[in-house]
N, C-alpha and C positions, 0 to 999 in steps of 0.2 A: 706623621701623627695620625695616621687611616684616612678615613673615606671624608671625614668632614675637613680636614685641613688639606687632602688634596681637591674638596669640592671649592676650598677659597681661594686653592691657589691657580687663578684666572689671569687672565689677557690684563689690557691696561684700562679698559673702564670699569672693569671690575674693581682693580685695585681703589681707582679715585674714588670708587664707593664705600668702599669699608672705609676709606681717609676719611673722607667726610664723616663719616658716623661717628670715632672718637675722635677726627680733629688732630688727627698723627702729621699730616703735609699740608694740611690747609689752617687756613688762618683761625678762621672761627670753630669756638665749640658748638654742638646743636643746642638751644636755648630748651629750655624745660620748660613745658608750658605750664602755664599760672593753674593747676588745679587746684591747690587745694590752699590752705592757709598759711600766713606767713613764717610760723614757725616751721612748718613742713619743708617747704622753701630755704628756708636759711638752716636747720639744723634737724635733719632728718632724723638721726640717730636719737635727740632730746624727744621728737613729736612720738617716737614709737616708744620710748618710755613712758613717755604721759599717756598715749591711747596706745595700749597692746595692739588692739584689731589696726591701726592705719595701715592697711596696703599702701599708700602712699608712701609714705614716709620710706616703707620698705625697699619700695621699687626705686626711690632718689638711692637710699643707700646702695643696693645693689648695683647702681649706673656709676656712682663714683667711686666705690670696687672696678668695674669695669675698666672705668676709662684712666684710674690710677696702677692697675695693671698690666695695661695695655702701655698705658706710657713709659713705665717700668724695664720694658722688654723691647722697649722702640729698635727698629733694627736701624741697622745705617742705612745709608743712601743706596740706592740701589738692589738691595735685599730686599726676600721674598716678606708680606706685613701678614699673613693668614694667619703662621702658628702664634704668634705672639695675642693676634686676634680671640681666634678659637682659646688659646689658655686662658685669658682673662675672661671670655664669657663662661668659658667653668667655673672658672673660681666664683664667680658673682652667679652663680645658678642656687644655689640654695637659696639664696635674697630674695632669687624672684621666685622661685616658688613658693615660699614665705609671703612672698607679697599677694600675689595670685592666691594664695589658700583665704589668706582676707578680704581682698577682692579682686574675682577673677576677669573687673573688664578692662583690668590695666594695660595700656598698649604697647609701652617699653619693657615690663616683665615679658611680654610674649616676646616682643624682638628680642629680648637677650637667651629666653630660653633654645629659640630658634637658631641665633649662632652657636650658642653651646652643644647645637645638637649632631648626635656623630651617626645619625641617615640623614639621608638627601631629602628620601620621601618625606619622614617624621620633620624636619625642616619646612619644606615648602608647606607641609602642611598646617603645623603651628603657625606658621606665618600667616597663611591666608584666614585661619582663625582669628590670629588676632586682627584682621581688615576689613572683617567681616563683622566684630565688635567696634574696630575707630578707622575709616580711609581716611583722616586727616593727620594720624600722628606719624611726625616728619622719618624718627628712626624705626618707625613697622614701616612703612615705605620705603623707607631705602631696604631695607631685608628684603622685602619683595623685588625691589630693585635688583640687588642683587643675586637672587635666586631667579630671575626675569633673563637678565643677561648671562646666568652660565647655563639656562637651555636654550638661549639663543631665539626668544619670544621677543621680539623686539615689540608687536604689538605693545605686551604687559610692560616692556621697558619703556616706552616713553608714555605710556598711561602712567606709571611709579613717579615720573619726573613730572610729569603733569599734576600731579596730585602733590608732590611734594612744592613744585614752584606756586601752587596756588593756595597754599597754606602761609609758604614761606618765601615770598618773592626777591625779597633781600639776599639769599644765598645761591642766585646764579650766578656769580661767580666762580661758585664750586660745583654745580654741576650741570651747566654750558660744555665743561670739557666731557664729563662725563658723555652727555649726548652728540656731542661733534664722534669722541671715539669709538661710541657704540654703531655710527652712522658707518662708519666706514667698513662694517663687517655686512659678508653678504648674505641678503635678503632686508637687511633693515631702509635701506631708502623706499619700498612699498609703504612699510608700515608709517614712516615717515610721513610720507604722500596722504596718506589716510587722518594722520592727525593734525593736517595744512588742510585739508577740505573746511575743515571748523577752527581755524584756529587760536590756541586760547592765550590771553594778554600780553605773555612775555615771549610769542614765536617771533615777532620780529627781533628783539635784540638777540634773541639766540639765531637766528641767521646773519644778521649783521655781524655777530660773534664769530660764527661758523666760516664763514665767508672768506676772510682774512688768512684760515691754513690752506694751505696750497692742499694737502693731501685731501682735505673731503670737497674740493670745487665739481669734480665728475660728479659725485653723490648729490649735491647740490643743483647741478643742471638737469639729472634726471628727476630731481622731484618738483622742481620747474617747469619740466614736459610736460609731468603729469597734475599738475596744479597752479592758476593764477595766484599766485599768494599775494598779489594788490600792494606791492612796496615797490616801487619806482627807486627807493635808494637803493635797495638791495640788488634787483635787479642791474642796476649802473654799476654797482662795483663787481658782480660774478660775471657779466662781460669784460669786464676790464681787466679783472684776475685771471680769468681765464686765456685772455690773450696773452696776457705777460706772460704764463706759464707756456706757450707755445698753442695752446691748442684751441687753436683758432676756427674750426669748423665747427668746434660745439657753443664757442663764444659768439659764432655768426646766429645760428639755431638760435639760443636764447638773445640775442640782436632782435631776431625779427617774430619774435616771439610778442617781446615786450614792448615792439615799438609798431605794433597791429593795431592797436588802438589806436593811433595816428590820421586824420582825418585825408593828410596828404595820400594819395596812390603812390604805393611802391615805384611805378616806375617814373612819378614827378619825384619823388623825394630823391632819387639818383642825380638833379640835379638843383636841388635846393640846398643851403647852407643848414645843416643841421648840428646839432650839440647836443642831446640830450642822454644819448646812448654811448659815448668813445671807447673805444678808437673806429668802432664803425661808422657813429658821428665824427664830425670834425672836435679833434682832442685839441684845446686850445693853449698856449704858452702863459704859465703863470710864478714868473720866476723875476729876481730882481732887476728890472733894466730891461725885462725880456716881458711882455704881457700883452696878450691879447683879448679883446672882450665883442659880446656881442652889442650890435648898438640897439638906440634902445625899443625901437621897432621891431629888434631880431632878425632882420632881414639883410642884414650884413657884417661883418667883422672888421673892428676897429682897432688895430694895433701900435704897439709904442716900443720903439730900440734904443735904448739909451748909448753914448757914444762907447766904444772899447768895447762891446757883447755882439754876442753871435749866437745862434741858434735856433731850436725849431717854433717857428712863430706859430702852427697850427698844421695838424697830420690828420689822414686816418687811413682805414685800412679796406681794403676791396677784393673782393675775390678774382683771384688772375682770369683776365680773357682772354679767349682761343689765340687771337691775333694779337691785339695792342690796345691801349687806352687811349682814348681822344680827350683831349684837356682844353678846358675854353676858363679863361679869368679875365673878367672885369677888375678894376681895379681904380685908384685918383692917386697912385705912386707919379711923382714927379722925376721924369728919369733923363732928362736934358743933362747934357754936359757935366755930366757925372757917371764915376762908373757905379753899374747897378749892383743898387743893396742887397739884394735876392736874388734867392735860385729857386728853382721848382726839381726836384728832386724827389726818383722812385728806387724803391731796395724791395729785396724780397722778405718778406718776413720783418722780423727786427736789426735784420744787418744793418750797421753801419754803414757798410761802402755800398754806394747808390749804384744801379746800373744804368742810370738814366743821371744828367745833372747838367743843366741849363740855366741859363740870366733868365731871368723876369726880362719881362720886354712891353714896351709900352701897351696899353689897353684898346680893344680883347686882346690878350696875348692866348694861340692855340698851338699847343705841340700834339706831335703824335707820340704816343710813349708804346714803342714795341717790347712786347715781354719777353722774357730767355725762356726757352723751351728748358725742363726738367725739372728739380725738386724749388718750385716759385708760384704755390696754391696760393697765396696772399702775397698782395702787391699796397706797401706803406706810400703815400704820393702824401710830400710835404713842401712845404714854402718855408725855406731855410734861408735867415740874414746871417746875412756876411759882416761882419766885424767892420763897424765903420771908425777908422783913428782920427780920421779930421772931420772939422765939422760940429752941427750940430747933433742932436739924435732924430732920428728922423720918424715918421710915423706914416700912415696910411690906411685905408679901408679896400678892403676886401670886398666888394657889392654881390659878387656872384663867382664859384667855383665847382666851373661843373665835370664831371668825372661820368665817360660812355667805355661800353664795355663794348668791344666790336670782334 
């Protein structure tokens, strides 16, 4: 369809952008903001008979031209949404310019003239026109939005979401993704970086949002490097993600990043019970029959095995040393004439099979844990019960578990 249908037809947050404007894959339509009278409102076509001059009323009709043509032409799943986009803003181009001739500081006549427009320049330029008359109305900000992310301005893109979420907070749901997928193209985690220096009401639930895809956790750690963004939740869970996903050296990095403000000295916290951060902290069992908790001092770990259960009562993760690990536990396990509930057990990484796996043994109990030379950067050292059949269920505290790197 020329230059303006292949200027829409873009990557995938492009896409979620044009959705959102008519509301093609997402749930909600953009709400119309209350300008002007109720009749305008309810029945646009009656308000411009009764008042020739209402740009208003012109500009409602022209958008639901648009967004009944657009719907019209819906493609299916997976097909390209641009041409069907660009058609319906032609068709509804006379309206707005009708409306605009009545009054020219209408902010959705510009947006729609703007899609309909077949240069790029004449485009972006209508666009910033009309932003330069309203930066609050929600569909001339997504234009820009979208004309932000096909030159690859990420600046001007998440300034577009920023101005849209703070008009319309209610609609991050729809464009959360929008910004998670514009993140992931490069040069945007700077610009990123730069709007986390100030950041404005709804950057935490879009990182808590963010956080969750495996694909933007990199993008996430680097704008972490380059800014305290003050969320202790967020931080918990992009270490955490990021271990699961294997990548455990940039999950350490943001580790000791976020646990700097800690009053303890790094090298006393190597052997204090800590939880705040896991799996670099101790990641504690919270499953049925299977739970452990901190007491309530925090200066120990107090856990419970229900009979018939087995598994990891508390883990975490350490960076492999040259040599071995020296393991010192305190403990008030009663382990007389019984065989013992627990093992102390190390794997490399997330493996399952332990290269290291030993009884609990009465208090202090100290093993040396020698490491495998080769691919074993992170070394997981866990206190795993053993499945007790007879009996009661048993419990125990944890007083002290210290982990030396030698």
């Amino acid at each position: 369809m020329g230059r303006s249908a292949r200027r829409w037809q873009i990557d995938k947050p492009g896409r979620l952008v044009v959705c959102a404007l008519i509301g093609l894959a997402l749930a909600a339509i953009l709400a119309l903001q209350a300008l002007s009278l109720f009749s305008t409102r309810r029945a646009p076509t009656l308000a411009d008979e009764l008042m020739p001059g209402n740009g208003l009323a012109r500009e409602r009709a022209a958008l639901d031209m648009f967004r009944s043509r657009a719907e019209a032409q819906e493609p299916e799943p997976g097909e390209d949404i641009s041409a069907a986009i660009v058609s319906a803003a032609r068709d509804a181009r006379p309206l707005a310019l009708s409306a605009l001739a009545a009054d020219p500081l209408l902010p959705k006549a510009h947006a729609l003239l703007a899609i309909a427009s077949e240069n790029d320049a004449t485009r972006s330029e209508i666009a910033r026109m009309g932003q330069a008359l309203n930066r609050r109305d929600v569909t001339l900000q997504g234009v820009i939005l979208q004309n932000a992310l096909a030159e690859g301005d990420y600046d001007a893109t998440f300034g577009a979401i920023n101005r849209i979420l703070r008009v319309s907070p209610e609609r991050s749901d729809e464009f959360y993704p929008v910004l998670t997928d514009a993140l992931l193209q490069d040069g945007a985690a700077p610009a990123l970086s730069r709007l986390a220096s100030d950041p404005p009401l709804w950057f935490d639930g879009f990182l808590l949002f963010a956080v969750e895809r495996d694909a933007s956790l990199l993008r996430l750690a680097s704008v972490r490097r380059d800014v305290d963004v003050k969320n202790a939740d967020f931080d918990r869970r992009l270490v955490r993600r990021l271990s699961i996903t294997g990548e455990f050296a940039t999950a350490q990095e943001i580790y000791r990043l976020a646990s700097a403000s800690r009053e303890t000295p790094e090298a006393e916290a190597e052997h204090a019970i800590r939880f705040a951060y896991p799996p670099f902290d101790w990641d504690l069992a919270n499953e049925g029959g299977l739970r452990a908790r901190p007491t309530r001092d925090e200066k120990a770990i107090r856990f419970t095995v229900r009979r018939g259960r087995n598994g990891t009562v508390m883990q975490r993760f350490i960076e492999a040393p040259k040599e071995s690990l020296q393991l010192r536990i305190e403990h008030d396990l009663k382990l007389e004439n019984r065989i013992e509930p627990a093992r102390v057990q190390a794997s490399c990484g997330w493996a399952e099979q332990p290269f290291f796996d030993t009884d609990l043994v009465a208090s202090p109990a100290r093993y040396a844990v020698p490491v495998p030379s080769g691919n074993c950067d992170f070394v997981r050292i866990r206190l795993f019960a053993r499945p007790v059949l007879m009996g009661a269920a048993f419990s125990g505290e944890i007083k002290r578990f210290d982990v030396e790197r030698r």
